[in-house]
C-alpha positions in Angstrom: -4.6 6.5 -25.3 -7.5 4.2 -25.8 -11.1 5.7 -24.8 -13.6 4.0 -22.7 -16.7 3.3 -23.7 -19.5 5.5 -22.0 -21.6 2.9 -21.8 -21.0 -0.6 -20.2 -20.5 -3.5 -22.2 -22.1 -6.9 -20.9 -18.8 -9.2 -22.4 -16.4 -6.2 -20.6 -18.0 -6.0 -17.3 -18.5 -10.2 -16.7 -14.6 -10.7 -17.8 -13.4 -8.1 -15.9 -15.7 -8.7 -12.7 -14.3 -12.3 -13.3 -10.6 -10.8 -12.9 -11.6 -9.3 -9.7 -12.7 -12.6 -7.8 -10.1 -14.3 -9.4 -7.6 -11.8 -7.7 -9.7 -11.1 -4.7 -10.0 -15.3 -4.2 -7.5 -17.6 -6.0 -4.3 -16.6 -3.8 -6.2 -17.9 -1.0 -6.8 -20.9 -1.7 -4.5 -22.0 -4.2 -1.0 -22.4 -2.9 0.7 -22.0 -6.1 -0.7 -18.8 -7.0 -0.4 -17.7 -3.7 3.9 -18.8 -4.0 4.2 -16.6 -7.1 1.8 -13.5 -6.8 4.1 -11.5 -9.1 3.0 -13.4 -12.0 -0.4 -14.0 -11.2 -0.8 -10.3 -11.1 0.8 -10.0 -14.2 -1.3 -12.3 -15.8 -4.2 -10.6 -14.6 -3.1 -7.3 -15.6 -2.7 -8.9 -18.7 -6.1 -10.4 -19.3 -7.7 -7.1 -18.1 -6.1 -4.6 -20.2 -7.5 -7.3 -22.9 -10.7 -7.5 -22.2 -11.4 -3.7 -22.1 -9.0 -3.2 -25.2 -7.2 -0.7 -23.9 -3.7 -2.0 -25.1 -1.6 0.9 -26.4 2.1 2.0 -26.3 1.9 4.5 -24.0 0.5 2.0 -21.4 3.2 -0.5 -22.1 5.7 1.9 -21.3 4.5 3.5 -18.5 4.3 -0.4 -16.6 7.7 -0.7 -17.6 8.7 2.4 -16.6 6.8 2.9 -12.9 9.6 0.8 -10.9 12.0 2.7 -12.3 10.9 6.1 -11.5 9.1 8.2 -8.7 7.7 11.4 -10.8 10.5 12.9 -12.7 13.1 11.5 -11.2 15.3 8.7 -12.1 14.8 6.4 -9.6 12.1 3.9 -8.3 10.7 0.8 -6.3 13.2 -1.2 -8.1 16.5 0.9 -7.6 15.7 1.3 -4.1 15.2 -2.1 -3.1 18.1 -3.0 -4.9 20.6 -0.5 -3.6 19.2 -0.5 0.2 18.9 -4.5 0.0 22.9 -4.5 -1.0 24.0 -1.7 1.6 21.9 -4.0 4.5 23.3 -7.4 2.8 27.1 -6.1 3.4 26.5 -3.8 6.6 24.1 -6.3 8.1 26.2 -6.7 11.2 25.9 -3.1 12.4 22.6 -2.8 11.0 21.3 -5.0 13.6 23.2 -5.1 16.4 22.5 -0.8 16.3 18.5 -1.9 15.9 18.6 -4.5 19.1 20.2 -1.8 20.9 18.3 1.1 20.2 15.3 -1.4 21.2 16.4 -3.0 24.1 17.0 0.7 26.1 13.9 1.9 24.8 11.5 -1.2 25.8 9.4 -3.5 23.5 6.6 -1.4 23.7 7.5 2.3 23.1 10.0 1.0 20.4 6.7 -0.3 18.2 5.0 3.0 19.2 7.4 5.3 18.0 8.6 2.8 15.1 5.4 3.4 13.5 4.7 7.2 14.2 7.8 7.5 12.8 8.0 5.8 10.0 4.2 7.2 8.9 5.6 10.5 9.7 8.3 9.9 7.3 6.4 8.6 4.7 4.9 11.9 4.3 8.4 13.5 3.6 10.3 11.3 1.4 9.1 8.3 -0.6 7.2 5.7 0.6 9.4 2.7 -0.8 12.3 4.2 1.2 10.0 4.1 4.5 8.6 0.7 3.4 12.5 -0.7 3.3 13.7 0.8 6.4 10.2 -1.4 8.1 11.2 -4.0 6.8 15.0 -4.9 7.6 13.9 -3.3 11.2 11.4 -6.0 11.4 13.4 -8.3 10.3 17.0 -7.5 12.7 14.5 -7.8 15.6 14.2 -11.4 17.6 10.3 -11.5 17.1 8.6 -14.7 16.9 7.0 -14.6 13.2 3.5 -14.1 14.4 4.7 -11.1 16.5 6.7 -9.9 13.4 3.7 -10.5 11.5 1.2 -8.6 13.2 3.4 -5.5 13.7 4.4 -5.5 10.2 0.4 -5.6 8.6 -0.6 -2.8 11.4 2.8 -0.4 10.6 2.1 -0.8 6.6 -2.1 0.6 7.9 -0.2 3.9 9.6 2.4 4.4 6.8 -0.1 3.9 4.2 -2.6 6.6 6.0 0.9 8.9 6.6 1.8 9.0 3.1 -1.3 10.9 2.7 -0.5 13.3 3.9 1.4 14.9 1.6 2.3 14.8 -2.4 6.0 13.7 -1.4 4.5 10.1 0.4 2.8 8.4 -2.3 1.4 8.8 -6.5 -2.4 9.1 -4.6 -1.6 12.3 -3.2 0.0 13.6 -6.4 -2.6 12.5 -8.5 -4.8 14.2 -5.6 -3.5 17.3 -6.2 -2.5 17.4 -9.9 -6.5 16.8 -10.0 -7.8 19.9 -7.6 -5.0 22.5 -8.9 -7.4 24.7 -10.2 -10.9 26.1 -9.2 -12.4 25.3 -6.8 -9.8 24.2 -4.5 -6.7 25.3 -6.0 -5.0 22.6 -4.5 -1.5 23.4 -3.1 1.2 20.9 -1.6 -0.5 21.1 1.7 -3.9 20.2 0.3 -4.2 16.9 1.6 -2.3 17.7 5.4 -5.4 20.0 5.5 -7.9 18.3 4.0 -6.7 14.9 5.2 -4.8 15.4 8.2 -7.5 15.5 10.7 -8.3 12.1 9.7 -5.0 11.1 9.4 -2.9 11.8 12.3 -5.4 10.1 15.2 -5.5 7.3 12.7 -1.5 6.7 13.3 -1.6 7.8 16.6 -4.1 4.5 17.5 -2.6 2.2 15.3 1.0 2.9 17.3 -0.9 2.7 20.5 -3.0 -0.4 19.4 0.8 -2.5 18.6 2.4 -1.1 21.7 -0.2 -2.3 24.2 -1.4 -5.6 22.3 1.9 -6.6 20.9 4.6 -4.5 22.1 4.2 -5.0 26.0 3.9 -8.5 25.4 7.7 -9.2 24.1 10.7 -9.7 26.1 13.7 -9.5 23.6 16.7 -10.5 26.3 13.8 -13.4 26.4 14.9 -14.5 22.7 17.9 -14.7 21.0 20.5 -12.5 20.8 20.4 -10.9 17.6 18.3 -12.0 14.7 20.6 -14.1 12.0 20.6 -12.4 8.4 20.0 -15.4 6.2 19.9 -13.5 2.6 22.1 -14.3 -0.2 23.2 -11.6 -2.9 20.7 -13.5 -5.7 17.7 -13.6 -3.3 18.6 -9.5 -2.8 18.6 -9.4 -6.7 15.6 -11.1 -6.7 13.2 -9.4 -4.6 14.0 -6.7 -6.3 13.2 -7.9 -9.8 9.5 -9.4 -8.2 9.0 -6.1 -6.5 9.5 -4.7 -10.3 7.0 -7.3 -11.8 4.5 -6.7 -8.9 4.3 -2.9 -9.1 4.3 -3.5 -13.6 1.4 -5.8 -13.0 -0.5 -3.6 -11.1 -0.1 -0.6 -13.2 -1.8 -3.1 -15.9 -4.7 -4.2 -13.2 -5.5 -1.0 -12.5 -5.8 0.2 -16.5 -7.6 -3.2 -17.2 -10.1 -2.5 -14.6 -10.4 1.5 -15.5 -14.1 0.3 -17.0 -15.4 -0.7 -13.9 -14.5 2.2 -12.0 -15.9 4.7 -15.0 -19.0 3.0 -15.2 -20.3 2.0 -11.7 -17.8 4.0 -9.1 -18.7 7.8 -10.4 -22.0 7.6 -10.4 -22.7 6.1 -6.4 -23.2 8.2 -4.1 -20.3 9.0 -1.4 -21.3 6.6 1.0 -21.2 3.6 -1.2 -18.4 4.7 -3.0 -16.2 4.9 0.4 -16.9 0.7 0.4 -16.6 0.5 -2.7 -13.2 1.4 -2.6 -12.3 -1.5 -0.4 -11.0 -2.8 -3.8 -8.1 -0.8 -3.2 -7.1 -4.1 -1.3 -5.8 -5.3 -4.5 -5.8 -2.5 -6.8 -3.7 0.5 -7.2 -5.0 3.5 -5.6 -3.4 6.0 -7.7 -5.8 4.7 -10.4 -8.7 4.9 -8.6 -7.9 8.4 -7.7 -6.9 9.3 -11.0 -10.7 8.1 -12.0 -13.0 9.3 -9.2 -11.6 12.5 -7.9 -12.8 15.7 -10.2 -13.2 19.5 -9.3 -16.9 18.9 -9.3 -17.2 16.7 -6.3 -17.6 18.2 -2.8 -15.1 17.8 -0.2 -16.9 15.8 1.9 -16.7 13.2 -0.7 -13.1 14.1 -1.8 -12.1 13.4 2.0 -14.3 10.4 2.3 -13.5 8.8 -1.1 -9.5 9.1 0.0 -9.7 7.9 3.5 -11.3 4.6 2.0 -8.3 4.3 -0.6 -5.7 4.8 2.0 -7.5 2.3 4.9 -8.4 -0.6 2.6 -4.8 -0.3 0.9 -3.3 -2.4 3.9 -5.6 -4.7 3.9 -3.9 -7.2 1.4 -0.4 -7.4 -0.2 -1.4 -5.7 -3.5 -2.4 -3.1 -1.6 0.2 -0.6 -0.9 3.8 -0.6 -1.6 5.1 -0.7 1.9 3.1 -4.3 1.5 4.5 -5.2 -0.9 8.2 -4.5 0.0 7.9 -5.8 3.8 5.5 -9.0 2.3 8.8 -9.6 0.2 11.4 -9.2 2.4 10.0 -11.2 5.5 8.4 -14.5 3.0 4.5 -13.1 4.3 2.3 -15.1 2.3 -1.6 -13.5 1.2 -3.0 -15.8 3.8 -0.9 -14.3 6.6 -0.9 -11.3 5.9 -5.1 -11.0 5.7 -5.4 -13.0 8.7 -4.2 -9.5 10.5 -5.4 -7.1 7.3 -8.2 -7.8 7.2 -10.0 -7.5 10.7 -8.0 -4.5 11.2 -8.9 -3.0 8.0 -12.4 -3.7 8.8 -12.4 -1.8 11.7 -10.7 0.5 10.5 -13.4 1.1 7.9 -16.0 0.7 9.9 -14.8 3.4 12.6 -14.0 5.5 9.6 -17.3 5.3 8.3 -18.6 6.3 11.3 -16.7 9.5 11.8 -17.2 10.3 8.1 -21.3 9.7 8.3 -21.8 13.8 9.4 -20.2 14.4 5.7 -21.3 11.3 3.8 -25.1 11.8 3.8 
């Protein structure tokens, strides 16, 4: 692997501060860029990795390799997309017609509620790509108008995003989490971050479900709408998603090395409060990175806690954020600029309530 510099280097830190606005502002108001994110991202993974030098083999293969793969085993973003967009593309009849059912006798309103707490419950227990793709073709078998659809998606991706957290089975943060605290002080165990975490966690989800039930949820009448929601997807736009879902996460893998720099030279060395917004970036950049870089044995757990609460928040706050973004931004054609005009007042105050809560532990 390449070493960073310990000091920072003037060319490094304009170029790759450049890269950040151009990520953080050019899908907004560019409508080309924001129609074809997965290259755009690539690029700028691209241009990153460049300008800190960092290009090696080892990081080549791993952006090839991390749609393909979820730890040690053989299977990834890519495969499960794929293989869960076929089964839905041939059994989409059942599919939905079981989905409009199931919500029709339990009510708008407590099906969004328990949609989310479920599915943030789950993410914790099996992958979050799997959780991300059930969201999605729910959303998506449901007569919502696409505002509705819109909202409930950005909010659910919030709750999954925090569930995942919870434990080292929902998301790479968590692993990388604990891979990081294994030995003294904290010996970190699988249920590290359910105990460290979880107390933060849990009423997070909680609101959020109760948030889309009484704002959105009560608001819907489906025997109002359609019928059943019409599956319009051929078998090459299932192939495809799947191969821009692959190019999405490969890009950020790059993004995230590319901007390593940044992190090692400004994020470790602000204190905890700063570094919780900070770590709005997580927006746009991959999480696991930033983990990977901040988190150490020598910081306290107030800052441990406070430093991951901001990762998980600020992950749903744009379509890079998180892979249950990325996946349900794909499947249901959500565009940047739809998908902040929800993410991002949501994940303000959701950062802002957050940073509240934390302030006994952050100073």
């Amino acid at each position: 692997m390449e070493t960073i510099r310990s000091e920072p280097v003037l060319y490094m830190v304009i170029g790759l501060t450049a890269v950040v606005l151009a990520v953080l502002v050019l899908p907004f108001i560019l409508k080309k860029i924001e129609e074809n994110l997965e290259p755009f991202f690539l690029v700028a993974g691209i241009i990153a990795v460049s300008i800190s030098g960092l290009w090696n083999w080892e990081l080549v293969e791993e952006s090839l390799k991390a749609p393909l793969v979820i730890g040690s085993m053989p299977i990834g973003i890519f495969q499960v997309v794929l293989v869960f967009g076929l089964l839905v593309h041939y059994l989409n009849k059942p599919f939905y017609e079981g989905v409009l059912s199931l919500a029709n006798k339990v009510g708008p309103a407590w099906f969004v509620a328990l949609l989310i707490v479920a599915l943030s419950l789950l993410s914790s227990l099996v992958s979050v790509i799997v959780t991300a793709f059930i969201l999605a073709e729910v959303m998506a078998a449901l007569p919502f108008s696409r505002p509705d659809r819109i909202r409930i998606v950005v909010i659910t991706c919030f709750a999954v995003g925090l569930g995942a957290g919870l434990t080292p089975l929902g998301e790479p943060l968590s692993t990388i989490l604990v891979q990081k605290l294994t030995g003294p002080p904290y010996y970190a165990g699988f249920l590290f971050p359910l105990t460290s975490l979880g107390l933060y966690i849990v009423p997070g989800v909680l609101a959020l479900s109760i948030f889309a039930a009484l704002g959105i949820g009560r608001k819907i009448n489906f025997k109002a709408d359609e019928i059943q929601a019409e599956y319009n997807e051929t078998l090459t736009t299932v192939i495809m998603r799947a191969v821009k879902v692959y190019l999405f996460v490969a890009a950020l893998i790059l993004l995230g090395e590319g901007l390593k720099p940044l992190v090692v030279w400004y994020f470790t060395k602000i204190p905890a409060w700063a570094l919780f917004w900070l770590n709005s970036l997580s927006a746009v950049l991959d999480n696991a990175t930033l983990t990977a870089v901040e988190i150490g044995p020598s910081m306290a757990l107030p800052q441990i806690v406070s430093a991951v609460m901001a990762l998980l928040i600020a992950g749903g706050i744009l379509i890079p954020g998180n892979i249950p973004n990325i996946v349900a931004a794909g499947r249901l054609k959500i565009n940047m600029k739809e998908w902040a005009t929800i993410g991002l007042p949501v994940g303000l105050a959701l950062m802002v309530i957050y940073f509240v809560v934390l302030i006994p532990i952050l100073f």
